[in-house]
C-alpha positions as CSV (number, residue, x, y, z in Angstrom):
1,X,-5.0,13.3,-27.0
2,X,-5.2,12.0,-23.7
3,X,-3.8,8.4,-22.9
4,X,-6.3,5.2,-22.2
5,X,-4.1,2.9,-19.3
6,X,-4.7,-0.4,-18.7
7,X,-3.9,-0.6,-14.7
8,X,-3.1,-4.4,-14.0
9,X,-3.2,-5.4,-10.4
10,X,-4.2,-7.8,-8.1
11,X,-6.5,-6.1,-5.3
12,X,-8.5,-2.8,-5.2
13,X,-10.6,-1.0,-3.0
14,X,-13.5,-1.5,-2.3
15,X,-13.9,-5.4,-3.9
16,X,-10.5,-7.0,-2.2
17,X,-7.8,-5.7,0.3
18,X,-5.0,-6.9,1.8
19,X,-2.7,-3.8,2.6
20,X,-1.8,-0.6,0.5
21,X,-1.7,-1.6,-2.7
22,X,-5.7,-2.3,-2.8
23,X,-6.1,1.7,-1.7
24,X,-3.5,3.0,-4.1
25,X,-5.3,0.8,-6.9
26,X,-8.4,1.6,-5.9
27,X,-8.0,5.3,-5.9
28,X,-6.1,5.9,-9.1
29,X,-8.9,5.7,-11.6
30,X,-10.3,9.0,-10.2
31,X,-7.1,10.6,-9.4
32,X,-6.4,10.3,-13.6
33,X,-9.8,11.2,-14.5
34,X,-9.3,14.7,-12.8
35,X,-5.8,15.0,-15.0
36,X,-7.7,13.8,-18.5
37,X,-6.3,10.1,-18.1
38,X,-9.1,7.5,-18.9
39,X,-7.5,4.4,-16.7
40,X,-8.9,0.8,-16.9
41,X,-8.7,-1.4,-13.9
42,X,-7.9,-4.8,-14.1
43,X,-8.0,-7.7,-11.5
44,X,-8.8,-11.1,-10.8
45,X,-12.4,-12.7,-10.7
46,X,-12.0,-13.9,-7.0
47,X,-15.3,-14.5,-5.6
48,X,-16.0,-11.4,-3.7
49,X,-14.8,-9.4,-7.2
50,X,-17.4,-11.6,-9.1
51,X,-20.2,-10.8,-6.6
52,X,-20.0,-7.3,-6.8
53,X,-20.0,-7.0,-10.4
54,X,-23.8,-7.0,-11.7
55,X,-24.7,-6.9,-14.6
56,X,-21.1,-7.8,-15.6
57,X,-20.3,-8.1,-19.8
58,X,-18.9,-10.9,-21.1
59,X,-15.8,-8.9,-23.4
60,X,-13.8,-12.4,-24.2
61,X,-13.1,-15.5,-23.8
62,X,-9.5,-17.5,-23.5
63,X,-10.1,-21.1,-24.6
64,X,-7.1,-22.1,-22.6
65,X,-4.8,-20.0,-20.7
66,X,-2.3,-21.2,-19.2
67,X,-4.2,-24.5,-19.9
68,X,-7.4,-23.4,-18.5
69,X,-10.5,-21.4,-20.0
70,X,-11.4,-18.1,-18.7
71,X,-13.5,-15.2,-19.6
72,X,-12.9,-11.9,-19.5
73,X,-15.6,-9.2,-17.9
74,X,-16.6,-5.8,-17.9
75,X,-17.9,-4.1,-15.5
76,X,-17.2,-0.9,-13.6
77,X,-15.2,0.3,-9.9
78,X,-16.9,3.5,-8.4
79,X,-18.0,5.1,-11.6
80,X,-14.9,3.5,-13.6
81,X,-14.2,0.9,-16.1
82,X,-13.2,-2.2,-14.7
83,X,-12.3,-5.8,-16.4
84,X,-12.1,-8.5,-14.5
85,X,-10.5,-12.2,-15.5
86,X,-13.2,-14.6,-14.8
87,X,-11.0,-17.7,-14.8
88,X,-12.5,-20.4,-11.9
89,X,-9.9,-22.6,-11.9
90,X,-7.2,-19.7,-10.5
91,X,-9.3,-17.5,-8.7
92,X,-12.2,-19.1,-7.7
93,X,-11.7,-20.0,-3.8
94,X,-12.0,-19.8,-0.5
95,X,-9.3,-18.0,1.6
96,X,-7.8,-14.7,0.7
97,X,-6.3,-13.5,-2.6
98,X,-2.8,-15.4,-2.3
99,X,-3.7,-18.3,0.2
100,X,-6.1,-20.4,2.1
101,X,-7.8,-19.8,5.2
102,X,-5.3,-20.3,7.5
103,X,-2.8,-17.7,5.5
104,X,-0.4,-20.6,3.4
105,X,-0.2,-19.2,-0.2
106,X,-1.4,-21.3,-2.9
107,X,1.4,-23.3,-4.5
108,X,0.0,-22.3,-7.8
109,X,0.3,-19.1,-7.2
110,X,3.3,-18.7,-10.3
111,X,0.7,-20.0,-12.5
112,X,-2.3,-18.1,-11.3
113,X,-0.8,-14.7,-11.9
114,X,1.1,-15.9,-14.9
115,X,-2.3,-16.7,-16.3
116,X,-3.2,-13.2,-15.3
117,X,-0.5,-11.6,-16.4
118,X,-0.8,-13.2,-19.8
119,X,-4.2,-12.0,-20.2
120,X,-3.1,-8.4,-19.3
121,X,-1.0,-8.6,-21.9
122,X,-3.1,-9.8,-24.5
123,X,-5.3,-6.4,-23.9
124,X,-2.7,-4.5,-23.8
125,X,-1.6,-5.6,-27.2
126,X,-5.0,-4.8,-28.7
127,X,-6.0,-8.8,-29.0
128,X,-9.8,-8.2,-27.6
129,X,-11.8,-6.5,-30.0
130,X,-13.4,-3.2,-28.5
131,X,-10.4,-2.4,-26.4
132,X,-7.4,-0.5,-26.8
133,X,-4.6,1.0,-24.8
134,X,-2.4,3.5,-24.8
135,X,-0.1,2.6,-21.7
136,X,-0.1,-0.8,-19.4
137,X,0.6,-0.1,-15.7
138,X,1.3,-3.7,-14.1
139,X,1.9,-3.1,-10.0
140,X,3.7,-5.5,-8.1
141,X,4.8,-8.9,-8.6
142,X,1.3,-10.2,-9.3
143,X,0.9,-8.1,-12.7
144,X,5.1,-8.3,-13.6
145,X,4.7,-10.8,-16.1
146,X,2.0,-9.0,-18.0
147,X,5.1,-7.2,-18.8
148,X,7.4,-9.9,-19.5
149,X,4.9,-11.5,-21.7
150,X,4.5,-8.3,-23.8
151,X,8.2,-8.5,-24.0
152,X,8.7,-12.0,-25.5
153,X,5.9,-13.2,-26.2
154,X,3.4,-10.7,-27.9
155,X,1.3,-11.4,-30.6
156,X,2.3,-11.5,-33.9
157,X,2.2,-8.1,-35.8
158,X,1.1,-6.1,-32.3
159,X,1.7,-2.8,-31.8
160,X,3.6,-3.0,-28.0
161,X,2.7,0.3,-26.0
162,X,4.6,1.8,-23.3
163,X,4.7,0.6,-19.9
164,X,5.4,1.5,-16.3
165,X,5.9,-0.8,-13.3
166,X,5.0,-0.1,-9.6
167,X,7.1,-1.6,-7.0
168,X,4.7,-1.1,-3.3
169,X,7.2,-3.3,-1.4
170,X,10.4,-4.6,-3.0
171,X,10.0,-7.0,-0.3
172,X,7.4,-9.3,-2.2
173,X,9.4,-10.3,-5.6
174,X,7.0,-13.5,-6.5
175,X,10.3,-15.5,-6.8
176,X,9.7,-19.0,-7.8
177,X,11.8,-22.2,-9.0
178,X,13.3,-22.7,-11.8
179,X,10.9,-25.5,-13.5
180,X,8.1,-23.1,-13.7
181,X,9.6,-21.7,-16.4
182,X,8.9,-24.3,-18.9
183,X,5.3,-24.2,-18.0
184,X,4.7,-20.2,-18.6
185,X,4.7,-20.1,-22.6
186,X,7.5,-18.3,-23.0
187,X,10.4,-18.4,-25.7
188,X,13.8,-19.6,-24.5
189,X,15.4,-16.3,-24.6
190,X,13.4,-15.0,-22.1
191,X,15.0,-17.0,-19.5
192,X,18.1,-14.5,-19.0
193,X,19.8,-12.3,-16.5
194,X,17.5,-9.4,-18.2
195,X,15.1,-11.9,-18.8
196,X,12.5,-13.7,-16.3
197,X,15.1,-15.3,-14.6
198,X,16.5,-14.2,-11.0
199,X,19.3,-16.3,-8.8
200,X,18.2,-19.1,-10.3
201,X,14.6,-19.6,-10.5
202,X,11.7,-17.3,-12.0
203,X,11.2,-13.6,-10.8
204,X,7.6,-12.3,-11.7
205,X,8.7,-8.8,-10.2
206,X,12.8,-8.7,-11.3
207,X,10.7,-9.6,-15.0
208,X,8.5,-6.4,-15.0
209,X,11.1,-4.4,-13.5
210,X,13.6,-5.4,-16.5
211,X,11.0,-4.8,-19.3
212,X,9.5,-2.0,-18.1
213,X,9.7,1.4,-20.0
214,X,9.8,3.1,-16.5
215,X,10.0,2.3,-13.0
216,X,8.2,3.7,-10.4
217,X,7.9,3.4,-6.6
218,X,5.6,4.9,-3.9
219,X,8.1,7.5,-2.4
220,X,11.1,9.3,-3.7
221,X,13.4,8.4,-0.6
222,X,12.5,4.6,-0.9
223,X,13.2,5.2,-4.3
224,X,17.1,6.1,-3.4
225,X,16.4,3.3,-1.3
226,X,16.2,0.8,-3.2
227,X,19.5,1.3,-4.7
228,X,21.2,-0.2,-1.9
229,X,21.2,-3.9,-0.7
230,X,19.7,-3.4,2.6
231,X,16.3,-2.0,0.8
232,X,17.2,-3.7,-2.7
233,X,16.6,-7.2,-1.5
234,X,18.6,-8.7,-3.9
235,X,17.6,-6.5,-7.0
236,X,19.7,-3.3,-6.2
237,X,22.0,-4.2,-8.9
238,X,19.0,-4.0,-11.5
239,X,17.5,-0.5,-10.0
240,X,20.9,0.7,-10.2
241,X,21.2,-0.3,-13.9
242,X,18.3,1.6,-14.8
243,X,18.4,4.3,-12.4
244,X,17.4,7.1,-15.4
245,X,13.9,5.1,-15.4
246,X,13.1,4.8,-11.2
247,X,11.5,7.9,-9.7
248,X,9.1,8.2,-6.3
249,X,5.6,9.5,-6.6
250,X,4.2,9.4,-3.0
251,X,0.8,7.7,-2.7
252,X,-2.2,10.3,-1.9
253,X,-5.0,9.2,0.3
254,X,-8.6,9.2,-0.3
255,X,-9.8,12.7,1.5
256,X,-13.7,11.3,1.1
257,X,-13.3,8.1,2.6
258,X,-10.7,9.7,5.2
259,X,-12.1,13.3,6.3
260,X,-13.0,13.8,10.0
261,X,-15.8,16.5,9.1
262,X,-18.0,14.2,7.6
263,X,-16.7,10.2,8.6
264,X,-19.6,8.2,10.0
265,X,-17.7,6.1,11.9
266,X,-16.2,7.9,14.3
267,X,-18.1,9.4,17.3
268,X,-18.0,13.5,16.9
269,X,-16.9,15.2,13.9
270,X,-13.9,18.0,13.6
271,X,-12.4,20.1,11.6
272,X,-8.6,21.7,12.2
273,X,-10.9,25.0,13.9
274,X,-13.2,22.8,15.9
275,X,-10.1,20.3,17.6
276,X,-11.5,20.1,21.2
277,X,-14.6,17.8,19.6
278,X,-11.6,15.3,19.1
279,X,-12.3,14.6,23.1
280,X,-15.4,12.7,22.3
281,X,-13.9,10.6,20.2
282,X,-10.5,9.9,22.3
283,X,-13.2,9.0,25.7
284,X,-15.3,6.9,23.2
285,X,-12.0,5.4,22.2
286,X,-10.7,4.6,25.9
287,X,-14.1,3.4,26.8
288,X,-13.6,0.3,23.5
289,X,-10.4,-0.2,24.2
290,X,-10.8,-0.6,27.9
291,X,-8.5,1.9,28.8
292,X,-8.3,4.6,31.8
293,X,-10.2,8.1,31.4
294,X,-7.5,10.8,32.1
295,X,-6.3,13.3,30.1
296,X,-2.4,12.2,29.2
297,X,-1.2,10.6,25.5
298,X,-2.7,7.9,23.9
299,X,-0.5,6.4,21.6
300,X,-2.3,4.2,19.1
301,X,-0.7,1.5,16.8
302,X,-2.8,0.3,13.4
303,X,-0.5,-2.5,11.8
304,X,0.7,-5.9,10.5
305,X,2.3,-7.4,13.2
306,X,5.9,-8.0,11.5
307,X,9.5,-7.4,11.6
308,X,9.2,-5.1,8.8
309,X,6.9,-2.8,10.8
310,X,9.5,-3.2,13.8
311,X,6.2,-4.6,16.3
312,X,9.2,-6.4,18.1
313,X,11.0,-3.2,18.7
314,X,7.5,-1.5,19.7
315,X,7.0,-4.6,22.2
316,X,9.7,-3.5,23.8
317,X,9.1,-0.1,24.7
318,X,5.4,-0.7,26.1
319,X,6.4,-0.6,29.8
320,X,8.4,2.7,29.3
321,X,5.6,4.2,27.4
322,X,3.1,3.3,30.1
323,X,5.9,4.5,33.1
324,X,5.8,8.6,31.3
325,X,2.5,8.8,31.5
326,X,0.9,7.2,27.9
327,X,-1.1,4.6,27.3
328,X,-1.5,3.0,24.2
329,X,-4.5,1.0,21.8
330,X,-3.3,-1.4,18.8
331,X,-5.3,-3.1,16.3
332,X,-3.1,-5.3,14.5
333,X,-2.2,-9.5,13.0
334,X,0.9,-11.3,12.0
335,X,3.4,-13.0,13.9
336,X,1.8,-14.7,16.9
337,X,5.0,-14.8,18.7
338,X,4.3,-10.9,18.6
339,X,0.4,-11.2,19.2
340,X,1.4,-12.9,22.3
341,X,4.1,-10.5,23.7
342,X,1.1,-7.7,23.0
343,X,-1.0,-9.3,25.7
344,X,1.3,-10.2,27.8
345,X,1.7,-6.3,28.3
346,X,-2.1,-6.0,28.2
347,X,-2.0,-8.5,31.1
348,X,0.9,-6.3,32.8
349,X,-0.9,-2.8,32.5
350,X,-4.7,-3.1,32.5
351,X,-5.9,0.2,31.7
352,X,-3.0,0.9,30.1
353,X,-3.0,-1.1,27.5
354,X,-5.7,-2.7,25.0
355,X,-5.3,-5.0,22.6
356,X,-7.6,-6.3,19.5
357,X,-5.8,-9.0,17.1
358,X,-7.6,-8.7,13.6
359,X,-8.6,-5.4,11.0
360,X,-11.2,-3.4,11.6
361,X,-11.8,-0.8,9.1
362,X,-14.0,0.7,11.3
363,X,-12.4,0.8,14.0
364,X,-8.3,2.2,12.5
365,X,-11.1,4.8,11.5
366,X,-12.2,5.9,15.3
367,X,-8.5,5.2,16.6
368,X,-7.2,7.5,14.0
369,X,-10.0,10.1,15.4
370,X,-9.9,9.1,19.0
371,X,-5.8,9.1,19.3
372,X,-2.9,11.4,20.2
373,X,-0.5,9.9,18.5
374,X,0.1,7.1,15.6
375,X,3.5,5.0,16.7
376,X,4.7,3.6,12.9
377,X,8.5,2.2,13.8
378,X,9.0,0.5,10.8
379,X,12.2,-0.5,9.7
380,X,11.3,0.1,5.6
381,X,8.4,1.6,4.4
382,X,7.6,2.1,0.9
383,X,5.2,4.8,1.1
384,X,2.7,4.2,4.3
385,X,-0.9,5.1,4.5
386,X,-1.5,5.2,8.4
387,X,0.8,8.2,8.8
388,X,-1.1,10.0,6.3
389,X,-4.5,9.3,7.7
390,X,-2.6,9.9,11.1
391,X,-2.5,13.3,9.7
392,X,-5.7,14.1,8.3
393,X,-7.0,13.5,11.5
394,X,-5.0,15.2,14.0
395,X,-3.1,12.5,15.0
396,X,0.2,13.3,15.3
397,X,2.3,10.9,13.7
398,X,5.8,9.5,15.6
399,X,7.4,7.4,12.4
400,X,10.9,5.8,11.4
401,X,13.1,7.7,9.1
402,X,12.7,5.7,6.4
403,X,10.9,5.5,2.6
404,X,7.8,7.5,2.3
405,X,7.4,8.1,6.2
406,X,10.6,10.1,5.9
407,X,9.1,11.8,2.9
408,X,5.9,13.1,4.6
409,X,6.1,13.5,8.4
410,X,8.3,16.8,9.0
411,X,10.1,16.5,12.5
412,X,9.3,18.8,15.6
413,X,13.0,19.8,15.8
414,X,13.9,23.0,17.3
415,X,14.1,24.5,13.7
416,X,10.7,23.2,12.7
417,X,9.0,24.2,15.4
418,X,10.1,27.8,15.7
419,X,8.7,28.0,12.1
420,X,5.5,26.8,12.9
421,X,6.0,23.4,10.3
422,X,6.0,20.4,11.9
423,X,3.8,17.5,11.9
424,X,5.1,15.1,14.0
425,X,8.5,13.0,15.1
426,X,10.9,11.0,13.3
427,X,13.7,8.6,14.8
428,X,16.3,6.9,13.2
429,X,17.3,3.3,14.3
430,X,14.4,1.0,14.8
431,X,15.6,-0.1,18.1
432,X,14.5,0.4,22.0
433,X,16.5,3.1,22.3
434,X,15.8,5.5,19.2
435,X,11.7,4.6,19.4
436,X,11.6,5.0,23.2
437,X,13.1,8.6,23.0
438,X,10.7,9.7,20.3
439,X,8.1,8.7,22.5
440,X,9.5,10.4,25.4
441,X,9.7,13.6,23.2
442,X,6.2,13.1,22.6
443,X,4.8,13.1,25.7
444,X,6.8,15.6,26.2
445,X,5.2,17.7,23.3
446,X,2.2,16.6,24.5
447,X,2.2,18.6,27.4
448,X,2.7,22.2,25.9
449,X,-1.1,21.9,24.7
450,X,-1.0,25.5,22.3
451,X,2.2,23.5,20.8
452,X,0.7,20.4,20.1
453,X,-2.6,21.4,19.1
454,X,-0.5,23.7,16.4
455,X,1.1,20.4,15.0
456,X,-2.1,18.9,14.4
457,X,-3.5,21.7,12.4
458,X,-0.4,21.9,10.6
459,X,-0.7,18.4,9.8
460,X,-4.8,18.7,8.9
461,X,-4.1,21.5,6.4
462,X,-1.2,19.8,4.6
463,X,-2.5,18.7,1.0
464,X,-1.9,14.2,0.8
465,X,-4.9,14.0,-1.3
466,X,-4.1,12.3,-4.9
467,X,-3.7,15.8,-6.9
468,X,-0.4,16.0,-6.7
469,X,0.3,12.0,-6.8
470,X,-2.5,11.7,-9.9
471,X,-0.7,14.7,-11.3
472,X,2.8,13.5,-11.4
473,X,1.2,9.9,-12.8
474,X,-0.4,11.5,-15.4
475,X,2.7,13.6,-16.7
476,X,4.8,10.6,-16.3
477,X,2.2,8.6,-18.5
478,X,1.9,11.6,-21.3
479,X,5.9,11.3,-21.3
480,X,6.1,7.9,-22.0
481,X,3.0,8.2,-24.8
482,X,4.7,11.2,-26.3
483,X,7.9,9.1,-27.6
């Protein structure tokens, strides 16, 4: 019998986005149908997610959680069921999914996704008439105390099913202080080392992690990772503890949304046989960005402007990719110290440089068409998306050796190349040196056109839809249902 999951998270494609998560989310409920997995989606009622669900049923109704009433609402998520947690006081604002407008979270966020999290785990214990489930998958530290909840806190006489835990970014634990605890609901015991708490205070993530039947992450090299304190942050030790229960299953990417034969957005379509149409789009590209016409690299750059995604290290190398002949476009927001430094080299190399501060989805859509290459020199990445869309569309990605972009980018080497494999260049280091000779070595790739032209198909032709990805979700979910 095929398993019904409960998939607990806090964005999803289309209704809310912030980064990955929302397109892994978002994609999963049709990557499980094709495997026989029926998979429920739930999030929070935040505005835009109440909007778009017409017609919406009323399934439930909380008296008071956390305190507060809510209501819980069915409805569906391209073809799929969706539930959504109606609950105004937590979710009913202006401002993004975790802050205000000007980007400071919400200091209630602990109680927000407690709430959230206590209402997953009510479903998931069969407390709401008409529903039942098989499985709960909570992702990231938004849904981890759906878990813990389930743990300690279940409802009298409740059948507790399986349950697996996503970890996108170990980065982002929801770590808060201690005297939350007393407000969650939960027994005494729960506040532990292999409880809730975590170096003192309250852990939503280090919760689900440590009642989780299995752990997952979004690539097998960030899972290995993880194991170690400089991509553990802090909670190495517990991955370590329960290494038999961590594997990597590499995102997939939406091959609908993201197909250069068909995308609307972009301003000639392609296919890997009909490449030379890509010139439209990379003059139709120069001419928004404000760039030069000619016919050397254009290096493009889709991406938070952070630390993590090594944008300082990137900043950097500008004026050496501009003096060998490249010339690079970058749609990107964070750091404003970074934003800055960005248009400073604008300023320095007009026609060289273009710069638009924001997200377009749009737009990474005709950069991904209109680009050479996709620059991703981040110092961890759990899985990454861009690379993989980089691919689908012929542009050749030049990515860090790290997590999932070390997993799916296979490095023009001499060795690679002679067998006709590779897909693009890796460095390791995320520093001026490392980053600026993987973009010398693609310029000078660039040059040998037959070369370069073969690394795009290559990378066209390689299979990152979600069959594999939904495949090896599915197995681990029948696995875990089997026992």
């Amino acid at each position: 019998m095929s398993p019904h999951v409960l998939s607990v998270a806090s964005e999803a494609v289309p209704l809310v986005k912030t980064g990955g998560l929302a397109d892994v989310v978002g994609a999963l409920p049709a990557a499980l149908a094709a495997q026989g997995v029926r998979l429920t989606t739930l999030l929070p009622g935040y505005p835009a997610v109440i909007a778009a669900a017409k017609r919406a049923k009323v399934m439930h109704s909380f008296d008071a959680l956390l305190g507060e009433p809510a209501r819980l609402l069915s409805a569906t998520l391209n073809g799929h069921p969706l539930l959504i947690l109606d609950a105004p006081a937590y979710f009913a604002r202006d401002g993004g999914p975790y802050g205000d407008a000007s980007g400071k979270d919400w200091p209630d966020n602990w109680r927000r996704f407690a709430a959230f999290g206590r209402a997953a785990a009510d479903l998931a214990a069969g407390q709401v008439k008409g529903l039942a489930f098989d499985l709960i998958h909570a992702h990231d530290w938004q849904a981890g105390m759906a878990l813990a909840y389930l743990r300690f806190a279940s409802p009298k006489g409740a059948v507790i099913p399986p349950s697996v835990m996503t970890i996108h970014n170990m980065a982002f634990q929801g770590y808060f202080p201690a005297n939350v605890f007393s407000k969650l609901g939960l027994p005494k015991k729960a506040w532990a080392l292999d409880g809730v708490e975590s170096y003192g205070g309250v852990g939503f993530l280090k919760a689900g992690m440590e009642a989780a039947s299995a752990i997952t992450t979004v690539s097998p090299t960030y899972a290995r990772e993880i194991r170690e304190a400089e991509f553990g942050m802090g909670l190495e030790g517990l991955i370590q503890s329960r290494e038999g229960r961590v594997r990597g299953i590499v995102n997939g990417i939406d091959t609908i949304e993201w197909n250069p034969a068909t995308d609307p957005h972009i301003a000639k379509t392609y296919t890997p046989k009909t490449l030379s149409k890509r010139t439209a789009n990379k003059r139709a590209l120069e001419a928004e960005f404000e760039l030069d016409r000619d016919d050397g690299p254009l290096f493009i750059v889709i991406s938070r402007l952070t630390w993590q995604k090594g944008m300082d290290v990137l900043v950097e190398t500008i004026d050496h990719l501009v003096g060998i002949g490249g010339r690079l476009a970058l749609l990107g927001s964070g750091d404003a110290t970074i934003a800055e430094a960005l248009h400073q080299a604008a300023q320095r190399h007009p026609g060289k440089v273009g710069i638009r501060i924001g997200y377009d989805e749009a737009l990474s859509h005709r950069m991904q068409a209109g680009g050479d290459a996709i620059l991703v020199p981040s110092r961890f990445e759990p899985c990454g998306l861009t690379q993989l869309y980089g691919l689908a569309y012929g542009c050749v990605p030049v990515v860090a050796r790290t997590g999932g972009l070390a997993d799916t980018i296979i490095d023009a080497n001499l060795a690679a190349l002679d067998a006709g494999a590779a897909t693009g260049i890796q460095f390791t280091g995320v520093t001026y040196a490392p980053l600026a000779d993987a973009i010398s070595r693609a310029v000078h790739l660039y040059r040998d056109r037959s070369l370069w032209t073969a690394m795009q198909r290559n990378g066209m032709t390689a299979d990152f839809s979600w069959a594999r990805s939904g495949t090896a979700y599915a197995n681990l979910y029948k696995d875990l249902t089997a026992t």
